[in-house]
Phi, psi and omega in degrees: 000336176291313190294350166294299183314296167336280200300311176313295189292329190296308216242351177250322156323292182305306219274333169285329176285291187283016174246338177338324183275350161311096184316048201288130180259151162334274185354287215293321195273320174273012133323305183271358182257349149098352187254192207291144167292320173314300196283352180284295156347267175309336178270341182266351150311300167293333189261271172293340178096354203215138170278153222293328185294311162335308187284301185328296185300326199268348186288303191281338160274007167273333186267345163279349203265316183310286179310310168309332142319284183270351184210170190263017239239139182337163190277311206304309165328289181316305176330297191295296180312342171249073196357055161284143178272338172193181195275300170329288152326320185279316188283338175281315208270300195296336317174293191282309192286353190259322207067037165202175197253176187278311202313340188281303177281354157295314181296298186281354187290316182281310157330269195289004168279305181295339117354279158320291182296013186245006194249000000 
């Protein structure tokens, strides 16, 4: 069963990366992963420790907390572009999982970039 897991995770960790601006659901990945969502679940689970909607959702708030970071482009954009349904939703899920709102953590984030640069 590892060398399954192996093969199985080698092509669905990238394709879960590069689908990530997508609303992807269990359904779609284990659909590209050709097997059951119980049993796409359960190996992917046995393969990382975590579970695979957790990797999603934690996958798309590190490129937003990243985007919010690195580039000026709207809370709202970003939202959309990591398949968020709405700038409300993204902000309750970053919100809850940062304990700060993105606006906040954009702000201080930019603080303290320019900080640094003043030193």
């Amino acid at each position: 069963m590892k060398k399954v897991q192996s093969d199985v995770m080698a092509e669905i960790l990238p394709w879960i990366e590069k689908n990530i601006h997508l609303p992807l659901i269990i359904d779609d990945v284990a659909h590209r992963s050709g097997y059951s969502r119980f049993y796409i679940q359960r190996l992917f689970y046995e393969y990382t420790g975590v579970t695979l909607g957790r990797h999603i959702r934690q996958l798309r708030l590190d490129k937003a907390a990243e985007a919010l970071e690195k580039t000026d482009v709207p809370i709202t954009e970003i939202a959309g572009l990591l398949g968020y349904e709405s700038q409300q939703a993204f902000t309750r899920v970053f919100t809850r999982h940062f304990n700060i709102s993105p606006g906040k953590w954009r702000r201080q984030i930019k603080s303290l970039g320019k900080a640094a640069h003043r030193k």
